[in-house]
N, C-alpha and C positions, 0 to 999 in steps of 0.2 A: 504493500500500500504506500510506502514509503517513495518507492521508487517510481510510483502512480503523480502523487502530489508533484514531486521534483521534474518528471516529464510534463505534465501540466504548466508550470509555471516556465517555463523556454519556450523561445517564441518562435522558434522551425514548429514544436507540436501546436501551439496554436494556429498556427498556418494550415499544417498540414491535416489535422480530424476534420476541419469542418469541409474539406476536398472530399476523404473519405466518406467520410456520413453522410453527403451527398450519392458519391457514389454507390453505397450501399443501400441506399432508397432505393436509387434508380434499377438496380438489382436486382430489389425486392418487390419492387410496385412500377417496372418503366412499363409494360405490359400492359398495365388498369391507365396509366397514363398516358398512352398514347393516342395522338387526338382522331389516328385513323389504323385503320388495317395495314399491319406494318408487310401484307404478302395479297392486296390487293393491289390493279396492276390496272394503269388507265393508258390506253393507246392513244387519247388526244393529248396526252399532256407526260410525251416525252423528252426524259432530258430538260425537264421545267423549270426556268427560272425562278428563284424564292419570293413569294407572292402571299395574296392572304388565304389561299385555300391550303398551298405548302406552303408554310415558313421558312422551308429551309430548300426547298426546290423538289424537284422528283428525281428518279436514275433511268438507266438508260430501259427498265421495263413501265416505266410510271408512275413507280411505287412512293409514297411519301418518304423521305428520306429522315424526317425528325422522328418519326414514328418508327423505323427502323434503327434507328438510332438509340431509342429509349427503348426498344423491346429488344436489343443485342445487347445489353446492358448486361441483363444477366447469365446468358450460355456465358461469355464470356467472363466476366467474374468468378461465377461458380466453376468454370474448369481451372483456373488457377486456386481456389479454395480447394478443392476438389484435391488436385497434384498435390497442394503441400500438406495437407492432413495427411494422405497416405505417406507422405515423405518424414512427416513427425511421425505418425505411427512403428513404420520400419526404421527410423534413426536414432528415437530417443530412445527406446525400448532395449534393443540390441547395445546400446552407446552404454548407458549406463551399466546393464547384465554383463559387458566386458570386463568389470572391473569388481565382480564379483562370481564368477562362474569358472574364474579356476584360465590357467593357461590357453586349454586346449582350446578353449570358445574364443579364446582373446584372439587368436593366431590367425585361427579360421575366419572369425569375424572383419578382422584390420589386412586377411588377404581377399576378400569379399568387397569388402571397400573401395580397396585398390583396382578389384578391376574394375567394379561400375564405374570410378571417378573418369578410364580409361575412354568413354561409351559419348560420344557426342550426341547432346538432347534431342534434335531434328530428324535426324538419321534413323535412331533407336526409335520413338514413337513412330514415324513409319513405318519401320519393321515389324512393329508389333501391331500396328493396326491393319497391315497386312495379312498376318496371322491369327488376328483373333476377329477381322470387322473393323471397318471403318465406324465409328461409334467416338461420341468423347469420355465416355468413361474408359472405354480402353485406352485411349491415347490419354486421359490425363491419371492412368494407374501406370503405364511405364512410365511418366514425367513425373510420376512421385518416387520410383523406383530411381531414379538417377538424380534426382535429389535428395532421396536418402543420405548419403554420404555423408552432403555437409551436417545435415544434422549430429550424425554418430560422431564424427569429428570432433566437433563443435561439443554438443553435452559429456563426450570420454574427455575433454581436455577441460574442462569446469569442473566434472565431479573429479578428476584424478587429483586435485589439490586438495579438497575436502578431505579426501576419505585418508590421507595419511595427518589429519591433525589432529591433536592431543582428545578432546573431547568427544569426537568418535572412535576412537580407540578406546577410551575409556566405555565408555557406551556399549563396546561390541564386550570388552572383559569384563562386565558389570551383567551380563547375558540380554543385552538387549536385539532384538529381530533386524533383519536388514532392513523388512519393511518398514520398519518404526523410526530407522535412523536415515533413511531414504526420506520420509513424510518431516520427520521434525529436523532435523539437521540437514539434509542435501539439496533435497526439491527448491527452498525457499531462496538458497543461495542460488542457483543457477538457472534459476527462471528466466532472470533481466536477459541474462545469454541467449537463454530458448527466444527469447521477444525480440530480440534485435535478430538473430538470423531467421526466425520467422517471417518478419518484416521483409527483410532484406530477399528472401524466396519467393514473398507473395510479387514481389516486384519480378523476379524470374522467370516466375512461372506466366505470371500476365504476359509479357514477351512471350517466352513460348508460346503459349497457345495462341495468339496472334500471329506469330509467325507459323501455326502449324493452318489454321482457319485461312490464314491467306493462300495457302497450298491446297486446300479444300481438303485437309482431314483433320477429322474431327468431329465437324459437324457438319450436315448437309448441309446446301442448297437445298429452295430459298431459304431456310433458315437464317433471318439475320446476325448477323456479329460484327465485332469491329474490325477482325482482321479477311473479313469474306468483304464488305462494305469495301475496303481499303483495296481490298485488291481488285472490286468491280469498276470502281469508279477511278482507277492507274488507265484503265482503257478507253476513257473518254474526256483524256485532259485537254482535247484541242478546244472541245462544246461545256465543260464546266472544269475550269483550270481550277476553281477551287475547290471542288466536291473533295477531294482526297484530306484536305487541311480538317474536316469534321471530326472524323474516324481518329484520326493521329492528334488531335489535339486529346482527344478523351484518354487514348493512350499513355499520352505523355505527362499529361494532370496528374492522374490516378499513381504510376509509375515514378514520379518524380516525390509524392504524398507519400507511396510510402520507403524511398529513400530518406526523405525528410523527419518520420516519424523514429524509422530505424536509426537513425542518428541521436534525435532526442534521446529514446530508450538508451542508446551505450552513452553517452555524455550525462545521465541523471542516474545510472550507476555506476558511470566513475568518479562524482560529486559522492555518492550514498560511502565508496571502499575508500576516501581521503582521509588521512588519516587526523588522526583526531585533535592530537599538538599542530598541529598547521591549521585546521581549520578556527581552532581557539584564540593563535597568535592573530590570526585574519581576521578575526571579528571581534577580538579584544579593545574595546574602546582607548581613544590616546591619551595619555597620561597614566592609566592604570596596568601594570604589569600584571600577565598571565602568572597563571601557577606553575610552578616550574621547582624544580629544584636549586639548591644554594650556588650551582654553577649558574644558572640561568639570570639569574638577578643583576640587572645595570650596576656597575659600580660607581657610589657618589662622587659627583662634581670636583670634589675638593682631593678625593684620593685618586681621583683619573690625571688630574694635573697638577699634584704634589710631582716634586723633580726627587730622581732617584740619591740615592744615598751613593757618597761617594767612596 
């Protein structure tokens, strides 16, 4: 909660939720808000200039283009939600049981690692969407499968400081459960870590799945999205040079949000780990000496420029 309040109070996070929490409406409700049939399709009014029946113009089928905009809102969201849950699931999971399951898991596990980290994200998703159905749940369970990685990574190298310090050790010879010392000692600490590379994947993954919907897998045709939109309207830049600037602005908002957010998060837990004599010195008001010990104390006036003894 600590580290809730101190991300609140910097001003990248206030910038960046209320991007979010837009976006996350539109996610949740662009569908009930869109002012037309985002896969109706009007032959008089193609390639439409932005007017008052479309505000934002039509594409090269008719289709209202603000209305597909807000109804692409959520395939596309929800498949990067999608990828990096499964990506927490298979990384945090396995991450942490390496450092309690004995050698042989550890070995196997961090040679597991190393070869999905080997696996280029675009590539791999069509391979596997090849193999199991062009679908986006398939394509975004291998794009959580290779983002795995970072996670295991990332939560083995947070909990591996923990678990060699004094109080959990004491904790495990006192006969306490892994689970108990997992829940009240490890979790709490390396959460901020989970939140910024969270952050930092949810940005990932949006990319990918934009770059995969531009390729058309994933999600069919007409099913709207951002990166099917983007790659419809690349084809008709001579009759609307600007339609493509729509799709990649929402891209680059959302994308850019939550780089900014995943910033706050590690900058408001590396404020929360400073250590505590600096931060006291720092907010010590002037004239009043901190606590400190007998070396610490300014030596008076009169004994700093008495001349030495000869």
């Amino acid at each position: 909660m600590r580290t809730i309040r101190r991300t609140l109070r910097l001003r990248t996070a206030r910038l960046a939720l209320p991007v979010l929490a837009a976006v996350a409406l539109l996610a949740l409700f662009g569908g009930a808000l869109a002012p037309q049939d985002p896969l109706a399709q009007d032959t008089a009014q193609l390639l439409g200039a932005p007017g008052g029946a479309h505000l934002l113009g039509t594409d090269y089928l008719g289709r209202d283009v603000l209305s597909r905009l807000l109804a692409g809102t959520g395939d596309s969201v929800a498949g990067a939600v999608e990828a990096v849950a499964a990506a927490m699931l298979l990384g945090i999971v396995p991450g942490i049981a390496s450092l309690w399951l004995g050698r042989v898991f550890e070995w196997v596990s961090l040679r597991a690692v190393d070869a999905l980290m080997t696996l280029p994200f675009t590539l791999f998703a069509i391979a596997a969407v090849g193999v199991f159905g062009n679908g986006l749940h398939q394509a975004m369970l291998a794009l959580g499968v290779l983002l795995s990685p970072l996670f295991f990574r990332v939560t083995r190298a947070a909990a591996l400081g923990f678990t060699q310090a004094q109080y959990v050790q004491a904790a495990e010879l006192m006969g306490a459960s892994r689970r108990w010392i997992l829940r009240t000692h490890l979790w709490s600490k390396i959460l901020p870590t989970v939140a910024v590379t969270t952050a930092h994947a949810l940005a990932t993954a949006l990319l990918t799945v934009t770059s995969l919907t531009f390729l058309g897998v994933g999600v069919q045709p007409p099913a709207p999205t951002w990166g099917g939109m983007l790659a419809s309207d690349l084809g008709f830049l001579a009759q609307q040079p600007w339609a493509p600037i729509l799709p990649a602005t929402l891209i680059m908002l959302t994308v850019g949000a939550l780089n900014l957010l995943a910033d706050a998060v590690r900058d408001a837990g590396a404020a929360g780990t400073e250590p505590a004599r600096v931060r006291t010195a720092a907010t010590a008001p002037a004239g009043r000496p901190h606590r400190g010990g007998p070396s610490e104390q300014p030596a008076p006036k009169e004994q700093a420029d008495a001349p030495l003894p000869a």
